[in-house]
BALOBA-1460 file (C-alpha; in Angstrom, 3 decimals):
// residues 116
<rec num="1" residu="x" x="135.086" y="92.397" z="141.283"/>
<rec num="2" residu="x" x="134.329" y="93.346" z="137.617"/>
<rec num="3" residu="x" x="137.207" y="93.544" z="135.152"/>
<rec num="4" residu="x" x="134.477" y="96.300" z="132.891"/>
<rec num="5" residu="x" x="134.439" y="98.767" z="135.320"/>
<rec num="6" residu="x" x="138.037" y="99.544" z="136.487"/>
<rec num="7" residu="x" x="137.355" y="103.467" z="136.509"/>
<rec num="8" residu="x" x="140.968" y="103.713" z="138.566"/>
<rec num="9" residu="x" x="142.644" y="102.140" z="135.870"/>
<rec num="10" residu="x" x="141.434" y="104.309" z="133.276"/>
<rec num="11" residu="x" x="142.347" y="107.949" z="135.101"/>
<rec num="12" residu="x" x="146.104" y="106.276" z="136.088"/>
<rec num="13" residu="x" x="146.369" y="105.420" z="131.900"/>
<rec num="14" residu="x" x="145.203" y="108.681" z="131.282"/>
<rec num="15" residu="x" x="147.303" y="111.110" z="133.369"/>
<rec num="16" residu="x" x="150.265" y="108.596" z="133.577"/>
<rec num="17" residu="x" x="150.443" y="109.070" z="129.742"/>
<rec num="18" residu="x" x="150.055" y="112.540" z="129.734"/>
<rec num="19" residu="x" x="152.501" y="112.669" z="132.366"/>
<rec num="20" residu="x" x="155.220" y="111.013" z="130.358"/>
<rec num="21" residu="x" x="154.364" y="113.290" z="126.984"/>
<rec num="22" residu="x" x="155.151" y="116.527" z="128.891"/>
<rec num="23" residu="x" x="158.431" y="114.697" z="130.519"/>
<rec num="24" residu="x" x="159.584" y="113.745" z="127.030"/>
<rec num="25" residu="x" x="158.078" y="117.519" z="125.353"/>
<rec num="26" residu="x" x="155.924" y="116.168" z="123.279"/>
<rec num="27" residu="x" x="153.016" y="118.571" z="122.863"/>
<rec num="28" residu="x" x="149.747" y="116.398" z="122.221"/>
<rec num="29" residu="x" x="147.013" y="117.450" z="120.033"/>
<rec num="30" residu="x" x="143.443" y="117.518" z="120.832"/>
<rec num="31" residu="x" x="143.494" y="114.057" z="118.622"/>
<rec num="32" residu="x" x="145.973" y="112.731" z="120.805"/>
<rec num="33" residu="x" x="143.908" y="113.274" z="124.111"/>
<rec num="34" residu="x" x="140.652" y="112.231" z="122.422"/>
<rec num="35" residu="x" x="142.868" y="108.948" z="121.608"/>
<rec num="36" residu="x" x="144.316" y="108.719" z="125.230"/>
<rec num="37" residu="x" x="140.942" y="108.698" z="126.999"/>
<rec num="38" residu="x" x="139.230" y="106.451" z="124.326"/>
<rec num="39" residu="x" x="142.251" y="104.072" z="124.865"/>
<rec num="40" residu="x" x="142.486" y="104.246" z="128.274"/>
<rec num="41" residu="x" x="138.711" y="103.585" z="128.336"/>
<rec num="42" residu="x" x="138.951" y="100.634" z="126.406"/>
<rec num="43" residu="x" x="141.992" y="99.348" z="127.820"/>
<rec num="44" residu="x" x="140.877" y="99.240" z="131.191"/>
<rec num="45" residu="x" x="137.800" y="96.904" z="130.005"/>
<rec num="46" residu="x" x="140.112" y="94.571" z="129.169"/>
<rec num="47" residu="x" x="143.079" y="94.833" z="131.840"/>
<rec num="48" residu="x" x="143.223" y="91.923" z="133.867"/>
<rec num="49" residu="x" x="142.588" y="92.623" z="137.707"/>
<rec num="50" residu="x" x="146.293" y="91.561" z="139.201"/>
<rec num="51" residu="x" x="148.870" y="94.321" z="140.576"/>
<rec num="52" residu="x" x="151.334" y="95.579" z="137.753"/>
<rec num="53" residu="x" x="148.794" y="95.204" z="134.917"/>
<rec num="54" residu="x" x="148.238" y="98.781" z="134.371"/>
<rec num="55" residu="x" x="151.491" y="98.864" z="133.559"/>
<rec num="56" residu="x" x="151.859" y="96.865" z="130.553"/>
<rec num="57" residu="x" x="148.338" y="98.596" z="129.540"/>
<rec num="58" residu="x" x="150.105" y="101.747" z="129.357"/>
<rec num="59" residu="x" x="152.203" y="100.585" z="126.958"/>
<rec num="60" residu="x" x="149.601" y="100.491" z="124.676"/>
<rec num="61" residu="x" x="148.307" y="103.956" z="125.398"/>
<rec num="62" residu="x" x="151.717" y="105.467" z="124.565"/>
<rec num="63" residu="x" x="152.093" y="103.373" z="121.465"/>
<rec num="64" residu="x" x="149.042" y="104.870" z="120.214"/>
<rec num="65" residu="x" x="150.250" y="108.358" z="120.619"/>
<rec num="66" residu="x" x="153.359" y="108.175" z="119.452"/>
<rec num="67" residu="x" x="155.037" y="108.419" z="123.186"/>
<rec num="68" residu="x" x="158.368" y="106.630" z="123.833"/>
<rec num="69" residu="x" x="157.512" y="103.259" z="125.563"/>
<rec num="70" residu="x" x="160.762" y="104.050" z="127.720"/>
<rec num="71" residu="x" x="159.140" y="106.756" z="129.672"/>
<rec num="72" residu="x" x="157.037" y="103.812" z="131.834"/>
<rec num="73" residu="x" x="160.486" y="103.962" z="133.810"/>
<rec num="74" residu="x" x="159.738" y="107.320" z="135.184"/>
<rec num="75" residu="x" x="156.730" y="105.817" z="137.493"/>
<rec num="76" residu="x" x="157.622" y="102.129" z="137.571"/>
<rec num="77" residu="x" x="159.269" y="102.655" z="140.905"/>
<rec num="78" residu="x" x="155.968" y="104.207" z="142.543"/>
<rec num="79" residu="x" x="153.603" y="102.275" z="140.458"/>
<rec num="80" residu="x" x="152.867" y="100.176" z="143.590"/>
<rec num="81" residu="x" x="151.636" y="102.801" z="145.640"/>
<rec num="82" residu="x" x="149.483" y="104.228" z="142.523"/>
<rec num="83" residu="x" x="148.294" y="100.538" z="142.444"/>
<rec num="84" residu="x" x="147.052" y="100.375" z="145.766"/>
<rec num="85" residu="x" x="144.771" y="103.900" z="144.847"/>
<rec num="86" residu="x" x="143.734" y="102.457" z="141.694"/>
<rec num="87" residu="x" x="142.586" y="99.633" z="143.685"/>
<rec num="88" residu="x" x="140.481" y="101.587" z="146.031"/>
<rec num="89" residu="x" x="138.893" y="103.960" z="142.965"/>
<rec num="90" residu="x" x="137.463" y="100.810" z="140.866"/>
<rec num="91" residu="x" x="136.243" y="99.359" z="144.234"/>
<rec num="92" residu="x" x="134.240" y="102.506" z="144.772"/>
<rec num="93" residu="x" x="133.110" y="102.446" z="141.633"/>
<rec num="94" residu="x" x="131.724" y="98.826" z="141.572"/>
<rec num="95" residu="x" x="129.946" y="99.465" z="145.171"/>
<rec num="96" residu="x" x="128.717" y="102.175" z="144.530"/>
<rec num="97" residu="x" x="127.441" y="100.399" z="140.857"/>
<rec num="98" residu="x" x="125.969" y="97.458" z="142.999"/>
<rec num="99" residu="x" x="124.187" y="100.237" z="145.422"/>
<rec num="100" residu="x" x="122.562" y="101.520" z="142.172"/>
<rec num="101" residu="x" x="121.449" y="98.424" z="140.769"/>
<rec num="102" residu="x" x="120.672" y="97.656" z="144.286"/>
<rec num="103" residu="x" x="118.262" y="100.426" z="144.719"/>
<rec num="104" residu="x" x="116.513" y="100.318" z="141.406"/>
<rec num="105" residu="x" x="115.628" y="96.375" z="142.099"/>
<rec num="106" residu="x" x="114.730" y="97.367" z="144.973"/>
<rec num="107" residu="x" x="116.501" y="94.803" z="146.456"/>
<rec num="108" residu="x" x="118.281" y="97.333" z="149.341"/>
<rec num="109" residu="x" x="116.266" y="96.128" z="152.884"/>
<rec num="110" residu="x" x="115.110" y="99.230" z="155.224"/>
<rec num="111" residu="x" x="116.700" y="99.483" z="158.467"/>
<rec num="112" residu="x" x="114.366" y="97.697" z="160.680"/>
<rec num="113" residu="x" x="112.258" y="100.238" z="163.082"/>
<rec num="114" residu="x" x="113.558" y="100.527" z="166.370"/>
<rec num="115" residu="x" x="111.667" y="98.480" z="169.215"/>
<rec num="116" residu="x" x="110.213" y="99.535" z="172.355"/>
């Protein structure tokens, strides 16, 4: 798979961060969610496609918004399970990519007509 398009990677950064403002109260201005997706965004470009690496991703999110890094703690223990969805989001996203791509080359092969 492509390490560009990891669409599941990006949401996770984006709510999980979110997530861990409003656990620690800390209101976020529209600034600070412009800089979350844009982060997230970018980050997920560049995270590398193993299990756990969203995590250490995150860290950067939160860094840029101020966020305690501590608060990764509060989803560490179910970050597997979020992995595994993650997973199945930028999967989608790169087949249903290669079906575009696909289509437009018209490289996708009609069924063949049924014989009688």
């Amino acid at each position: 798979g492509a390490t560009i398009n990891m669409d599941g990677t990006a949401l996770y950064q984006a709510v999980a961060a979110v997530f861990i403002a409003q656990v620690f109260d800390i209101p976020l201005s529209f600034g600070a969610q412009v800089t979350i997706v844009l982060t997230a965004v970018l980050a997920s470009i560049g995270t590398a496609a193993v299990p756990g690496a969203g995590i250490v991703m995150l860290i950067i999110i939160l860094e840029a918004i101020s966020v305690p890094g501590a608060g990764i703690a509060l989803i560490l223990g179910v970050d597997r399970i979020l992995d595994m969805c993650r997973t199945v989001v930028n999967v989608t996203g790169d087949s249903a990519v290669n079906a575009i791509i696909a289509s437009s080359e018209n490289q996708l092969d009609p069924p063949p007509a049924p014989t009688t």
